[in-house]
N, C-alpha and C positions, 0 to 999 in steps of 0.2 A: 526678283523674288518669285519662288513656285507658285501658283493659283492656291494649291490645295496649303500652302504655308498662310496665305493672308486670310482665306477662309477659317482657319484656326484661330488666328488672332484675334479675328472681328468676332467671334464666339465666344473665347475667353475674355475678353472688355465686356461681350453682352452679360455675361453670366457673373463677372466683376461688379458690372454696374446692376444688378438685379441683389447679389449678396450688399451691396453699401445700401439700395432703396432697402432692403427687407430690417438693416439695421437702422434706418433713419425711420422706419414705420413704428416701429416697436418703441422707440423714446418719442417720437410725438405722442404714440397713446398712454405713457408714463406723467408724460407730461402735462396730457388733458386729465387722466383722472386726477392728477393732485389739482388740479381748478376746481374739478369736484367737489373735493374735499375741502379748500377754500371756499367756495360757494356755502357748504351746510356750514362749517365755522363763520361765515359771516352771519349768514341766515340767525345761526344760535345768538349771535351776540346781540344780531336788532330786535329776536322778543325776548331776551333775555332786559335788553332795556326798556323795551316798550311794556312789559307784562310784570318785571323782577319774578320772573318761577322760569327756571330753565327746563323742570320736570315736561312742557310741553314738546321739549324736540326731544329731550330721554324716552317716554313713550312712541312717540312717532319714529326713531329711527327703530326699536325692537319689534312695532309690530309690521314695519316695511321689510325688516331682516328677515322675520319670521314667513310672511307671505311669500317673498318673495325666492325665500330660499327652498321654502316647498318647490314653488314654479320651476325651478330649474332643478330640483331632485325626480320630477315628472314632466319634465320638459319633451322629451320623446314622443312620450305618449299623446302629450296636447298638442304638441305642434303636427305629430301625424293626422289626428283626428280632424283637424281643421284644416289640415292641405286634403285631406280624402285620400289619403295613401293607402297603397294597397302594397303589404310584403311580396315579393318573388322569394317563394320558395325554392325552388329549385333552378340550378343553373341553364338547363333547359328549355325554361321559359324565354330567356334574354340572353344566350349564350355569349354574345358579342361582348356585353354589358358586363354582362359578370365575370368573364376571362380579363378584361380589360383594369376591371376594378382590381380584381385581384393579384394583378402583377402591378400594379402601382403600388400595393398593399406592402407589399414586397422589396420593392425601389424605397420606400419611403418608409420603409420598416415599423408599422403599423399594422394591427390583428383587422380582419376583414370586418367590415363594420356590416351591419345590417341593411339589404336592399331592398329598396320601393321604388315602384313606380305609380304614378300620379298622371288619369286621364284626362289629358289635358292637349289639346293641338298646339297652344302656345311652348315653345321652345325654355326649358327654364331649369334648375335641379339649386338644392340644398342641402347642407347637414345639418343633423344636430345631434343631439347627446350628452349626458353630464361628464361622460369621459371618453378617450378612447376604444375602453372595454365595452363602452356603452354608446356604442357611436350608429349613427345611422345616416347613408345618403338615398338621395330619393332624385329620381329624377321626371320628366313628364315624358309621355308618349310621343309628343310633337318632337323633343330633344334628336332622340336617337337618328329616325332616316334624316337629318335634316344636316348632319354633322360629319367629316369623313374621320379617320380611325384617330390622327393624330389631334383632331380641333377636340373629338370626344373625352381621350386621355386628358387636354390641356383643360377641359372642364371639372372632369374627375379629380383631379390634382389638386384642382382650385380646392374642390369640398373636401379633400385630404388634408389639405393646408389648414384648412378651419377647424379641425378636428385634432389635427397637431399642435398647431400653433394654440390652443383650447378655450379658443374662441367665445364658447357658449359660457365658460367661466367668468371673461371675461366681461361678457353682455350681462350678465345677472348684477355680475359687480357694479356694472353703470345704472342699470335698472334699479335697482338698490338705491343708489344716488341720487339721482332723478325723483324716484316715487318718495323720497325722504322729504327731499326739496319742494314737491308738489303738493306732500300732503300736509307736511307743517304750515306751507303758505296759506294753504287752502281753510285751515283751520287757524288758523292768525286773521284772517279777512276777515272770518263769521264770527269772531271772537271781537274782531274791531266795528264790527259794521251792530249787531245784536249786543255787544257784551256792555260791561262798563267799568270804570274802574279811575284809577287815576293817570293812567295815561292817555286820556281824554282832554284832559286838564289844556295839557299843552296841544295846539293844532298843529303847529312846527313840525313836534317830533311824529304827532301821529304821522302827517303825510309822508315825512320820510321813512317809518317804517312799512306803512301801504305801498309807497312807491317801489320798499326791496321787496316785499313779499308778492308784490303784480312781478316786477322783471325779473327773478333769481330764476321762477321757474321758465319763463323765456330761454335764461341764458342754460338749462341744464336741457333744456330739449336740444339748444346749441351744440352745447358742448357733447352729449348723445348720439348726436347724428354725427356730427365728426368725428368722433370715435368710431363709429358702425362702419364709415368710408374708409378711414384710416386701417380697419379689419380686414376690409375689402383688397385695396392695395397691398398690404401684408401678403394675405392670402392668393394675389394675383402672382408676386412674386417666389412665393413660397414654391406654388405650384410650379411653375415655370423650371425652380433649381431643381424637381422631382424628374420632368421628363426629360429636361435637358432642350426640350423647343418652343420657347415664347412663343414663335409665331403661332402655335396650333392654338394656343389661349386666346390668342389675340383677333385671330381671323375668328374664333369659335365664339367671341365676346362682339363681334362686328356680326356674324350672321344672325345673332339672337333680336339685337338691338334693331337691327334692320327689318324681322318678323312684323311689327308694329301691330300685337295683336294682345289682349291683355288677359288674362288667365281665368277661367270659370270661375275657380273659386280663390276671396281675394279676402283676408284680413289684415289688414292694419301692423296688427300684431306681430304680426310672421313676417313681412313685408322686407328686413331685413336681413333674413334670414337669406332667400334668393338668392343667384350667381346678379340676377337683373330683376331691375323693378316688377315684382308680375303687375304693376296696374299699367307700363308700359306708356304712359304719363311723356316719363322724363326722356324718353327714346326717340317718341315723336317730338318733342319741343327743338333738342338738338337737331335732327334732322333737319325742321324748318327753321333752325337759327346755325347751321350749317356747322355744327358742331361746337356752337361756341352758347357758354353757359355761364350767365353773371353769376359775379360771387355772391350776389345776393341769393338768389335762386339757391345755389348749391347750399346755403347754409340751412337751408330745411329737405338735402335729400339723404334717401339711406345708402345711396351707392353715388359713388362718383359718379362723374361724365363719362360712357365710352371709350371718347377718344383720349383722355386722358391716360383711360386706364389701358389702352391700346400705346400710346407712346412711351409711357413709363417703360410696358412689359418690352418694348422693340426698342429703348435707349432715346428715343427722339425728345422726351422732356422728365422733367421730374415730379411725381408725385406731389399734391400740394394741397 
């Protein structure tokens, strides 16, 4: 068999095995938001028994819709303010940067989204946007010399992915969920702990309904964070079918992690947003646990493991 015939080959399986991860990504997060949705119908039904007035989660789900839907109709704008982004104007400022976005733009048939950069030594970049029309990537100063033309594209791609695949949509939708979850419980505790009423009466049922109103919101932080990694991966693969070379994502995902240096400015909030952790936490742990990350651990982060997300993108294991 010719060389240049099996190099083909093993390209098309990679690129096989990248389009079957990108469909197995997409029904796992189908999959966790409907637990979501499960979770606030349970939620509803224990103070709906504990309380008899369901009107408690009818308010709370409309005023979590309402905040929350602003939050992502100005998302852009919050999230840049709190990374400290600065727009590039002009392609001359970052000629590399912006010729490079913009032929991805291209490849990936997407209008050129809005460009920042964010002064920052630590190696990092994200999107966001409530659309494509209204999309924005940003990346840090530390990023650019640190990366060569191919790992840089495989990063660009990544934040293409997230903007394609409409990622930020999808985050509001779980946030949504989540703050639904959080704030009914939060308001069922101070309702059980201050209030009174006759479901006092019984201590049975009281503790069973404190026990779901403490753990629901445990399990939607759960299920949130695994949805954010399952983004991740998505958007690993996504990027990867754009340029047609995992590897530059993948080496450009390994030189980040390997920085070990965590970002000036650091919210909580945005934290998911990141190609990598900026608190640069979970980079160093790996390293000194040689890349291996119990599942416990992983159930409270907002990006996979590294290396995971380095095998997936090169066929060596599967997203999980």
């Amino acid at each position: 068999m010719p060389v240049g015939t099996g190099i083909f080959e093993a390209k098309l399986l990679e690129m096989t095995t990248l389009y079957t991860q990108q469909s197995s990504n997409v029904r796992k997060t189908w999959f966790m938001m409907t637990g979501f949705l499960l979770l606030i119908i349970l939620l509803g039904f224990v103070l709906s028994f504990m309380y008899n007035n369901p009107s408690l989660l009818y308010g709370a789900i409309i005023l979590s819709l309402l905040l929350n839907i602003s939050a992502y109709w100005f998302s852009d704008k919050i999230v840049l303010s709190m990374a400290g982004a600065h727009r590039i104007e002009s392609k001359q400022d970052y000629p590399e940067l912006w010729n490079t976005l913009e032929n991805l733009c291209i490849t990936a048939g997407l209008p050129m989204p809005k460009l920042y950069i964010i002064d920052d030594p630590a190696p990092n970049a994200f999107a966001t946007g409530r659309n494509k029309d209204n999309a924005v990537v940003a990346v840090t100063t530390g990023l650019i010399p640190l990366l060569t033309k191919s790992e840089l594209e495989g990063v660009l791609a990544h934040e293409l992915a997230h903007i394609g695949n409409r990622d930020m949509l999808v985050q509001t939708v779980v946030v949504v969920f989540a703050g639904v979850i959080s704030l009914v419980a939060d308001m069922a505790l101070r309702m059980s702990v201050f209030g009174g009423g006759e479901e006092r009466k019984n201590p049975a049922f009281l503790l069973l309904g404190l026990l779901a109103v403490i753990l629901l919101p445990i399990a939607a932080t759960i299920i949130r964070l695994a949805i954010s990694r399952e983004r991740e991966f998505l958007a690993d693969a996504t990027g990867a079918l754009i340029t047609r070379y995992p590897e530059g994502l993948a080496t450009a995902l390994q030189k980040i992690s390997n920085f070990h240096q965590p970002m000036k400015v650091q919210h909580a909030a945005i934290a998911h947003l990141y190609i990598s952790d900026p608190s640069g936490i979970n980079d160093v742990s790996e390293a000194r646990e040689h890349e291996k990350v119990s599942w416990f651990a992983k159930l409270f982060m907002t990006h996979p493991p590294v290396q995971e997300r380095v095998d997936a993108l090169l066929g060596r294991g599967q997203a999980s």
